[in-house]
C-alpha positions as a Python dict, from the first residue, in 0.01 Angstrom:
ca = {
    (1, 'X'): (0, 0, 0),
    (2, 'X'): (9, 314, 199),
    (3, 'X'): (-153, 646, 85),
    (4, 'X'): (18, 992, 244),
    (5, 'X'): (-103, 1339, 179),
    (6, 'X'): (180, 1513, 263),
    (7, 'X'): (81, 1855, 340),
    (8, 'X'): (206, 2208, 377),
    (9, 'X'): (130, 2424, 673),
    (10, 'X'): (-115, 2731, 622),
    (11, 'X'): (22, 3073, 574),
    (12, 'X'): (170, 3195, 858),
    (13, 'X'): (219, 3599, 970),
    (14, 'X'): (598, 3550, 861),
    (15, 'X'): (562, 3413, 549),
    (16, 'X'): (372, 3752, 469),
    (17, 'X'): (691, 3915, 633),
    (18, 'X'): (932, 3747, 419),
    (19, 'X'): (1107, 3601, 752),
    (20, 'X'): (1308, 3277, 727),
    (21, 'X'): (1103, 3110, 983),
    (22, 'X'): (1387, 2754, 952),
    (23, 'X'): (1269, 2563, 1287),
    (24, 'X'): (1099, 2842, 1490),
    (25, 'X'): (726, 2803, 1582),
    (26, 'X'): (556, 3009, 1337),
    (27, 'X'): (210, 3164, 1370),
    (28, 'X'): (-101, 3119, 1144),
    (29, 'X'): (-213, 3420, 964),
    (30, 'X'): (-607, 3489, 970),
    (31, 'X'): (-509, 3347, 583),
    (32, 'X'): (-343, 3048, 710),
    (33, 'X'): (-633, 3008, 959),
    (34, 'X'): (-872, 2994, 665),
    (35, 'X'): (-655, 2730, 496),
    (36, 'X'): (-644, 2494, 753),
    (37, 'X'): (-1031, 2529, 807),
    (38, 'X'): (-1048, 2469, 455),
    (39, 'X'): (-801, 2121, 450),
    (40, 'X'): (-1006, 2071, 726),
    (41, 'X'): (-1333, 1999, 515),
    (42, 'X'): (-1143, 1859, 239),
    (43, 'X'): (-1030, 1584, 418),
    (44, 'X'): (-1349, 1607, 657),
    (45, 'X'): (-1530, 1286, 494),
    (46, 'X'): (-1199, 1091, 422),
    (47, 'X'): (-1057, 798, 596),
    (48, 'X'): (-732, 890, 712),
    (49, 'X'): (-597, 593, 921),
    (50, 'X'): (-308, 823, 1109),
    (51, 'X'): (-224, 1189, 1101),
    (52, 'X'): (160, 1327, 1157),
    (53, 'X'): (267, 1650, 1215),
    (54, 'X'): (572, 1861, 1269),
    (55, 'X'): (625, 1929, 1634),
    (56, 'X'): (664, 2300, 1510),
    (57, 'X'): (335, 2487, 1596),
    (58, 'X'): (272, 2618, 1206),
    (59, 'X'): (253, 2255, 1138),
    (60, 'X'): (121, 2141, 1500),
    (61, 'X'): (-213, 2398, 1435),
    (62, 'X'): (-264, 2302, 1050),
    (63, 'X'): (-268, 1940, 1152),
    (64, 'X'): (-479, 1948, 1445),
    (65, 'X'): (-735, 2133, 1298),
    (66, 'X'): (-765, 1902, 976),
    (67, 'X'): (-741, 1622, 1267),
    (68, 'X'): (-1034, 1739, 1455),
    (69, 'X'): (-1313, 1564, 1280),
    (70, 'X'): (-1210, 1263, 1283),
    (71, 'X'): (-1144, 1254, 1679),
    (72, 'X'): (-813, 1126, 1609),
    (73, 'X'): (-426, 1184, 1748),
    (74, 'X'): (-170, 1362, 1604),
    (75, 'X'): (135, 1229, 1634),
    (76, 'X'): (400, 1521, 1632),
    (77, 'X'): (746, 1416, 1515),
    (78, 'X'): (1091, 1618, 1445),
    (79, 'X'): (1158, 1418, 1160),
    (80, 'X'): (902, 1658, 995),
    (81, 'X'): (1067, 1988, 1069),
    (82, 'X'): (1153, 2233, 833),
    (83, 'X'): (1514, 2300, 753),
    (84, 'X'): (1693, 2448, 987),
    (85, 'X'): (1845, 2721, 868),
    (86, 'X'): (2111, 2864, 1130),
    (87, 'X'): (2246, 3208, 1128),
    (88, 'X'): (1991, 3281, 848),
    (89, 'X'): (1713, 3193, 1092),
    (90, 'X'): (1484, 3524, 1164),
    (91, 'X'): (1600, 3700, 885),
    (92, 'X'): (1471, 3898, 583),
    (93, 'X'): (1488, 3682, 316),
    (94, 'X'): (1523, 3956, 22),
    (95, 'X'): (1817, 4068, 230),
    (96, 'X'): (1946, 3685, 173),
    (97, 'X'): (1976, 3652, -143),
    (98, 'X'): (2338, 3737, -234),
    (99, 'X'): (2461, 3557, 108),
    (100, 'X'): (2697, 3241, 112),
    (101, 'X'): (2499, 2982, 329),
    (102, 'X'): (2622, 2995, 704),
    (103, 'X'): (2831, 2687, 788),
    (104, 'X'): (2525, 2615, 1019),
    (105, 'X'): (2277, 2553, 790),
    (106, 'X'): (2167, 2223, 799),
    (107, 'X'): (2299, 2004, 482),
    (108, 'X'): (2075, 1852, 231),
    (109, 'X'): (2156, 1508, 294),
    (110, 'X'): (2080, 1539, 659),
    (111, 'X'): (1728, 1695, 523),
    (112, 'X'): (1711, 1356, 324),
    (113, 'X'): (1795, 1106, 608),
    (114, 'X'): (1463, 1318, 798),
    (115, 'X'): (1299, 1237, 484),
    (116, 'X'): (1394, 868, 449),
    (117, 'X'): (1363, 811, 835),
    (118, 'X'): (983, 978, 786),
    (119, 'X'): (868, 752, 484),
    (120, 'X'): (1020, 470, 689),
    (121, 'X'): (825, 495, 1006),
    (122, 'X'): (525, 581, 799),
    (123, 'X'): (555, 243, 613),
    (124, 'X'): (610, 78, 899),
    (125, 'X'): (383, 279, 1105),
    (126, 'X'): (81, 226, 879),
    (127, 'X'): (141, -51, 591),
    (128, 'X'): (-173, -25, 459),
    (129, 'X'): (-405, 238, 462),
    (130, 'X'): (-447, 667, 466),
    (131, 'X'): (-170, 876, 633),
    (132, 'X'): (-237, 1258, 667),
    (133, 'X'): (98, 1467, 734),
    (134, 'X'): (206, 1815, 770),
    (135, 'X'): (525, 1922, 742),
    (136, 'X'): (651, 2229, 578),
    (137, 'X'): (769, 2333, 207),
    (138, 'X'): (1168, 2205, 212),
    (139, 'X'): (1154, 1937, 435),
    (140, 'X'): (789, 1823, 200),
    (141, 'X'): (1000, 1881, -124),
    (142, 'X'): (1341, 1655, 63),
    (143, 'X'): (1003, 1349, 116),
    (144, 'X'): (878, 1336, -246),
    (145, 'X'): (1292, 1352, -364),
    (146, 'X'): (1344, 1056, -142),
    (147, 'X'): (1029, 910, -255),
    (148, 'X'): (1035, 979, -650),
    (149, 'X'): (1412, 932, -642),
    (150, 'X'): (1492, 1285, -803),
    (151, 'X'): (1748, 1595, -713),
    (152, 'X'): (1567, 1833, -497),
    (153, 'X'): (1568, 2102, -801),
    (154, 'X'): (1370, 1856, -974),
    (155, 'X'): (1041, 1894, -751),
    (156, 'X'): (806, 2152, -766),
    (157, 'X'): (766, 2429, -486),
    (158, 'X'): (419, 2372, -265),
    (159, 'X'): (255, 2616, -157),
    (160, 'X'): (81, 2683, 198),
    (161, 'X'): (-190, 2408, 214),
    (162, 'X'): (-124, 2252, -102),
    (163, 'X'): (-152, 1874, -72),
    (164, 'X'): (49, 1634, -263),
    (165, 'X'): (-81, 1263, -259),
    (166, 'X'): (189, 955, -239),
    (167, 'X'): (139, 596, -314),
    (168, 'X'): (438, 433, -73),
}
């Protein structure tokens, strides 16, 4: 059996600006610098047999820095990106909310073949063992629908840095 603590990135400067960051790089805020430093010693005396992040940098930074420790790789993957969220990409998000989704947007079963494809190459990555991962709050919330075999709408929001712990 595999445990995964699937992660969310810290707070970055455009979460505080309401920006829909989708798959742009992202930057940690001195918040989201704190969190990571934070995960960092929570995880600091646990065995964590692989770490994966999102090749964004939000992700990439959260990761390495919970990584460091332990003297170990991170292995960046796309499969952990957030949503990509087209022509909404950049934008305000208050200004969103009345807005038809562009025809751009990526679909919610493509989110869930990332998902699947991730849990798959973690299983067969690591079949026993402690996987660390950071990835980011929709694509996170498309892994644990996969996993728990429940609609989207059905799992809870995570936070920046919040951890969730799988038994695959």
């Amino acid at each position: 059996m595999t445990t995964l603590y699937l992660v969310r990135h810290g707070e970055t400067v455009e979460n505080v600006q309401k920006v829909m960051q989708g798959q742009t790089p992202g930057t940690l805020s001195e918040l989201g610098e704190q969190q990571a430093a934070c995960l960092c010693e929570q995880f600091r005396s646990e065995a964590i047999d692989m770490f994966f992040s999102s090749d964004l940098q939000r992700a990439v930074q959260t990761c390495a820095c919970i990584a460091a420790p332990h003297q170990a790789v991170v292995h960046q993957t796309p499969l952990l990106r957030e949503r990509d969220w087209g022509d909404f990409t950049g934008c305000y998000i208050p200004d969103l909310k009345d807005k038809p989704f562009p025809d751009n947007v990526e679909s919610i079963e493509a989110l869930k073949q990332r998902a699947a494809a991730f849990l798959e190459e973690v299983r067969r990555r690591c079949p026993s063992g402690t996987v660390l991962a950071v990835g980011h709050g929709i694509i996170n919330k498309a892994i644990q629908s996969v996993f728990y075999r429940l609609p989207m709408s059905e799992i809870a929001r995570m936070n920046n840095a919040e951890v969730r712990k799988l038994q695959l």
